[in-house]
C-alpha atoms as one frame of an Amber mdcrd trajectory, in Angstrom:
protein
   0.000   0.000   0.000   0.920   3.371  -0.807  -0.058   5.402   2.435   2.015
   8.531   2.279   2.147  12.024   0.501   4.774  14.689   0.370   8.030  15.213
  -0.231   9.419  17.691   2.116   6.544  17.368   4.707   5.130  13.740   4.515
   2.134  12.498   5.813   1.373   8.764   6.423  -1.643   7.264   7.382  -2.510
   4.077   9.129  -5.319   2.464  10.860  -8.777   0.647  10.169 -12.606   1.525
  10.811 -12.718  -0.835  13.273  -9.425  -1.665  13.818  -7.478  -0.300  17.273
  -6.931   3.543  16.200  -6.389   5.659  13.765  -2.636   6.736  13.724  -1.160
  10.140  11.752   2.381  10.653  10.976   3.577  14.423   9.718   7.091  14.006
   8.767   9.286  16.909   8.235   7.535  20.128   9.785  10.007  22.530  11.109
  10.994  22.272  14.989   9.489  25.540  16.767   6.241  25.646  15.327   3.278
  25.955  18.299   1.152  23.206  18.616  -2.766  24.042  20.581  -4.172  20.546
  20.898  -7.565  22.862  21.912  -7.452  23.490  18.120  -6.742  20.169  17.134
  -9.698  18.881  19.103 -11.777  22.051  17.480 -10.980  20.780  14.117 -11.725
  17.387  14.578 -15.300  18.251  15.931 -16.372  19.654  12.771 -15.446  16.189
  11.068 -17.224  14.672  13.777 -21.230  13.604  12.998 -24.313  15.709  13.998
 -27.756  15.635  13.716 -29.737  14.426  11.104 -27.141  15.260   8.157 -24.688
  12.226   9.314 -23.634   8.997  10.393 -25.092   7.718  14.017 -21.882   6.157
  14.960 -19.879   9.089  16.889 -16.159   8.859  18.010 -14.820  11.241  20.428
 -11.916  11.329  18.933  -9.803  11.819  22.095  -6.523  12.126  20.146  -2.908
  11.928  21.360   0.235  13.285  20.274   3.020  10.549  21.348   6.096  12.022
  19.425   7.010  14.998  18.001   5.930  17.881  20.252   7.475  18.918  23.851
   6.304  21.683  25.973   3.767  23.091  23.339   6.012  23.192  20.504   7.258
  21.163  17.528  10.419  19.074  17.859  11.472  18.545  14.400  10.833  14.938
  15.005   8.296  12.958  12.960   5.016  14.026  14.558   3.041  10.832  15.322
  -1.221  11.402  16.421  -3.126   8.480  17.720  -7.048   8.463  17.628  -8.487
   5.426  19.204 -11.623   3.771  17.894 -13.956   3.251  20.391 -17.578   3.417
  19.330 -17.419   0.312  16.340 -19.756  -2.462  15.568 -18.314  -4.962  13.334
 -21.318  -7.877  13.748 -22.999  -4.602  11.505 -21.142  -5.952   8.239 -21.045
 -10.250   9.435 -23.850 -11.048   7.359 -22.274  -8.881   4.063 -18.673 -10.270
   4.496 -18.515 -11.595   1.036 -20.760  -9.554  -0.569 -19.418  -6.571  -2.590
 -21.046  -2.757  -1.475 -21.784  -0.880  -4.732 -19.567   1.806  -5.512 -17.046
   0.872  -2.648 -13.701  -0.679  -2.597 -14.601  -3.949  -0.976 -14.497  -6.015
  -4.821 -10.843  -4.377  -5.628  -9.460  -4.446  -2.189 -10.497  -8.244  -2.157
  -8.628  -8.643  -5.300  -5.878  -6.542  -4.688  -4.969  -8.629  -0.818  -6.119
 -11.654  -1.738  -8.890 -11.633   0.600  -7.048 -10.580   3.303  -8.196  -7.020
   3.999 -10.228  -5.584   6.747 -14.068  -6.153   5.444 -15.196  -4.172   8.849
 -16.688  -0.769   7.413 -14.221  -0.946   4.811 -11.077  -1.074   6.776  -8.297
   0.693   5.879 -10.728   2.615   2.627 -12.894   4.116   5.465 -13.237   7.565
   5.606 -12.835   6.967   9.171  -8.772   7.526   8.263  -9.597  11.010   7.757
  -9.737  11.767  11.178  -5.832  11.759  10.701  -5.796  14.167   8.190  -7.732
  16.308  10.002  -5.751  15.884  13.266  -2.273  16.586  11.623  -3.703  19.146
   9.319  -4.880  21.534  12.189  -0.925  21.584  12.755  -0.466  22.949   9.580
  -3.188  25.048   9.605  -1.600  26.897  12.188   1.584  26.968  10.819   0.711
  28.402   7.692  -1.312  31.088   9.610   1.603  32.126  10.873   2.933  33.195
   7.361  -1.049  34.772   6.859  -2.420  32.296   4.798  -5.689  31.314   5.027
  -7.789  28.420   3.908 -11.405  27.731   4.093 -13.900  25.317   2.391 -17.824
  25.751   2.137 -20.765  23.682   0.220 -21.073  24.984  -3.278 -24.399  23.037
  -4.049 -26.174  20.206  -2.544 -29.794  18.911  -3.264 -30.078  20.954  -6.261
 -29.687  24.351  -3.725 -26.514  26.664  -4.276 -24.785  28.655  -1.679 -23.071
  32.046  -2.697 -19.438  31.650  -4.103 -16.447  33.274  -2.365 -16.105  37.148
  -3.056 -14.889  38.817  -0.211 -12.563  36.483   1.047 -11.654  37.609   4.500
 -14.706  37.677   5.966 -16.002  34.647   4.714 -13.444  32.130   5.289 -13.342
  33.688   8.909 -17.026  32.777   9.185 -17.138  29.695   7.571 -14.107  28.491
   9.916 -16.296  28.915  12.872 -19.479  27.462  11.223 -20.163  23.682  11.986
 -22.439  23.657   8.427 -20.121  25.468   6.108 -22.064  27.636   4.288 -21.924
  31.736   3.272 -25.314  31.582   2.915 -27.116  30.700   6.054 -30.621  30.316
   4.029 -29.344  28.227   1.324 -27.708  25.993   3.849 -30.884  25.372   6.057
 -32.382  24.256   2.586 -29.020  21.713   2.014 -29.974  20.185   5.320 -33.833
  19.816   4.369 -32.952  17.722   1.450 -30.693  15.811   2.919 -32.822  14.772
   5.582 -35.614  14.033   2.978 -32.862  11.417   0.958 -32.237   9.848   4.644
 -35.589   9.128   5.168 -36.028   7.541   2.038 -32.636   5.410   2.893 -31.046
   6.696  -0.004 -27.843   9.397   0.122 -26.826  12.262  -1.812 -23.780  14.475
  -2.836 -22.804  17.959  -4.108 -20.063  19.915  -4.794 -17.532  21.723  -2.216
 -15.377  24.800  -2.941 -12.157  25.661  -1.553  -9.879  29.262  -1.144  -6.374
  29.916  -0.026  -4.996  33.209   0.549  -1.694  35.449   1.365  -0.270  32.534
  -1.245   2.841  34.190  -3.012   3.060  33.953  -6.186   5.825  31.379  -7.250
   4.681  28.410  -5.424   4.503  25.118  -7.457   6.672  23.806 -10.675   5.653
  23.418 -13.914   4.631  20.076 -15.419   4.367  17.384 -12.956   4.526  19.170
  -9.699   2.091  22.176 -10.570  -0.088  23.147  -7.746  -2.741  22.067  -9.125
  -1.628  18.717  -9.659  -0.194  18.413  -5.935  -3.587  19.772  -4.814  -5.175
  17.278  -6.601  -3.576  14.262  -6.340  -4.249  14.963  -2.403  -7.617  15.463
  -3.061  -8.366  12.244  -4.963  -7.004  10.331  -2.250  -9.815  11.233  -0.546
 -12.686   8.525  -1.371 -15.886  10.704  -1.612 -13.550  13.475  -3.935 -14.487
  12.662  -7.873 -13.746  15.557  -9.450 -11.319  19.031  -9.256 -11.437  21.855
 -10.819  -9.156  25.385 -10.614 -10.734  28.507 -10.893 -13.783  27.938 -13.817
 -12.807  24.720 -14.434 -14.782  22.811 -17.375 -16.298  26.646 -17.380 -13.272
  27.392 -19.572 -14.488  24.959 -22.955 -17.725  27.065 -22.901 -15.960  30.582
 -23.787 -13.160  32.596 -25.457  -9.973  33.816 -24.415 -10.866  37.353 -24.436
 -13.825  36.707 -22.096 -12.133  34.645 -19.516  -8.080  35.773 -20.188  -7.296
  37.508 -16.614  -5.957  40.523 -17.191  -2.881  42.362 -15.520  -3.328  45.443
 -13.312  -1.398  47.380 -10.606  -2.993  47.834  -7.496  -0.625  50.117  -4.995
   2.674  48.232  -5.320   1.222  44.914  -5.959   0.668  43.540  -9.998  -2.620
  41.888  -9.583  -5.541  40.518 -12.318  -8.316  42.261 -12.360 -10.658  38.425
 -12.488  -9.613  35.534 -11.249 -10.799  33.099 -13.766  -7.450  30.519 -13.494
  -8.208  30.284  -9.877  -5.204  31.512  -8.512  -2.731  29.835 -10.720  -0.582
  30.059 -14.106   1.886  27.622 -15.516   1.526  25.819 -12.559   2.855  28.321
 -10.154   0.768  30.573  -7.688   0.276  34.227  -9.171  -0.908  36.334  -5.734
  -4.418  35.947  -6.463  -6.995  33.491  -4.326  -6.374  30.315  -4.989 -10.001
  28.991  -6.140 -11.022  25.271  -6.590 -14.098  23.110  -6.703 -14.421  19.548
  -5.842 -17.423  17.259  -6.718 -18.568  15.154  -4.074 -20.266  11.382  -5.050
 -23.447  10.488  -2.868 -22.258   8.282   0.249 -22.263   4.706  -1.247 -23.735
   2.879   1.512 -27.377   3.301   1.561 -30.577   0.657   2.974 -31.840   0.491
  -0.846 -31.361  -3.459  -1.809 -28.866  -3.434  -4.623 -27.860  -5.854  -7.002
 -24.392  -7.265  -6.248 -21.976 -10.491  -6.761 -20.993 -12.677  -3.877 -17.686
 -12.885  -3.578 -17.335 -16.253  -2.268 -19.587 -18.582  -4.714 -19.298 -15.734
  -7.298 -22.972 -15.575  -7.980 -25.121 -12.152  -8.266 -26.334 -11.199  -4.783
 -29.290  -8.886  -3.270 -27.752  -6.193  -0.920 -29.281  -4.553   1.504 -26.916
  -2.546   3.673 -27.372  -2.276   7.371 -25.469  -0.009  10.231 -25.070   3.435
  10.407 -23.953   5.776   7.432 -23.767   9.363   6.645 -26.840  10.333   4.282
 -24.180  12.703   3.343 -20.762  13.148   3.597 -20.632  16.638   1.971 -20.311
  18.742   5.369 -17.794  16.706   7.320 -15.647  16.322   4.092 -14.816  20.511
   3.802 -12.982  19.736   6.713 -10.573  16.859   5.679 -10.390  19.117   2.276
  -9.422  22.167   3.783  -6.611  20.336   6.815  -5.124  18.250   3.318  -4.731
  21.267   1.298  -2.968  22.603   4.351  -0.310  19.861   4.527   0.497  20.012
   1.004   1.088  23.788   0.975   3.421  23.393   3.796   5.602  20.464   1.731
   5.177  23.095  -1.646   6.359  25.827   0.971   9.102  23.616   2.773  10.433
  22.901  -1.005  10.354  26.497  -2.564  11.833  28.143   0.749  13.618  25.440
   2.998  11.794  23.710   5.798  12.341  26.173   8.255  10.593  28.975   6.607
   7.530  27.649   8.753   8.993  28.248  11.586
């Protein structure tokens, strides 16, 4: 398995759904950063589930930070974050052992380990594991705050409802940060949560579309070809199960118009050169140009849902009727903008840690 990312700052994952704990590695941040575990903790209640918009099962994700960190600051040392499991029921998926979930890994992960893998709520392809990204991202949240740069993640659209885009930036990433439903649009979101509690009760799920924003970015950051921004940005984000589709700035937008509609143009504003739109999202030739950094991601419907499905049985390899039992998020579309926003994080610090030197975080 392949359960690391970075280069300068690398994070590894480990852990199962309902194996022992969840375990987070960030390799490589710079010794003398601050850590506030209250933030940590913050950050991993808005992945947490509640109310009617998520899973029943509920973890209280009493984390703990076993190497890296002495007397509230980093070390230097490989940071290593421990989130026990506690809250699991494994007799949930007995009965389905051999039978494949539509639209989840448990056919190519049987394939890949030879039957060996963790069936329990999808073992090490849970997005239970995200509760390590979010754990080691809030420590480079914080150190990229430091350097002012923000990052903040909101629903775009769910159910058919949209919420506003970003526009001005400042205030609402600072408001979304402190929202535990991540919209800019209060309104639009008490509408999200109305049709996603209609698709629960009718044991079915749904999903929607997320959109990220970093700022106080320089311009420079990334390479060109195959270590652009937006290619470490999204190769992070595709790791993540529910993510099936990016896009930078307007995205597929782009095929629908002409250059001199959507080219960006150059301006000076003060002593900064700035473009007047921000159409490329933040980014040319693969590099940061000053401006937001804009992207979408489209989020699939949670795959486990109590509709019988057809499916194959994996031991007599005969079709099967599926009806899924346990508990499972009707969406997963708010607690994702978390895990979104805390990746993002680590990569810019490994982009930052490359272009500058490791200690620039400091």
């Amino acid at each position: 398995m392949s359960n690391s990312i970075g280069k300068s700052v690398i994070l590894t994952l480990s852990g199962e759904s309902h194996g022992e704990m969840i375990c987070a590695t960030l390799d490589g941040l710079a010794a003398g950063i601050p850590v506030d575990e209250s933030f940590v903790a913050a950050q991993l209640s808005k992945r947490r589930p509640s109310g009617i918009t998520d899973t029943a099962r509920v973890e209280p994700d009493d984390f703990r930070i076993v190497s890296g960190v002495f007397n509230g600051m980093t070390t230097g040392a490989p940071i290593t974050i421990l989130i026990p499991n506690t809250n699991v029921r494994s007799t949930d998926y007995d009965e389905i052992r051999f039978l494949a979930r539509p639209s989840h890994a448990d056919y190519v992960a049987h394939v890949r380990y030879a039957g060996f893998e963790d069936y329990r709520g999808g073992g090490h392809f849970s997005g239970r594991i995200t509760a390590g990204i979010v754990a080691a991202g809030a420590l480079a949240i914080k150190a990229l705050e430091q350097k002012g740069i923000r990052i903040a993640t909101h629903i775009l659209r769910c159910g058919g409802v949209d919420d506003s885009a970003f526009s001005d930036f400042q205030a609402e990433m600072e408001s979304l940060n402190a929202k535990s439903f991540p919209v800019i649009d209060d309104v639009a979101g008490q509408k999200m949560i109305e049709k996603i509690d209609d698709v629960r009760k009718c044991g079915d799920s749904i999903g929607g579309k997320i959109q990220t924003a970093i700022t106080g970015l320089a311009a420079g950051i990334g390479e060109p070809w195959f270590d652009s921004l937006e290619g470490c940005i999204s190769k992070a984000m595709f790791a993540i199960g529910g993510i099936k589709g990016v896009e930078f700035g307007l995205g597929f937008g782009f095929a629908e118009s002409t250059g001199s509609e959507l080219n960006d143009p150059w301006i000076v504003d003060g002593e900064k050169i700035v473009t007047s739109s921000n159409n490329n999202g933040g980014i040319n030739g693969g590099m940061s140009n000053g401006m937001p950094v804009v992207f979408n991601c489209a989020v699939k419907p949670t795959p486990s849902i109590s509709r019988e499905q057809d499916t194959v049985d994996l031991l007599s390899g005969q079709p099967a009727r599926l009806c899924i039992k346990g508990r499972h998020d009707p969406a997963i579309i708010r607690r994702i903008c978390i895990v979104v926003s805390s990746l993002t994080a680590i990569v810019l610090c490994d982009m930052l840690a490359l272009r500058y030197g490791k200690d620039y975080l400091r």
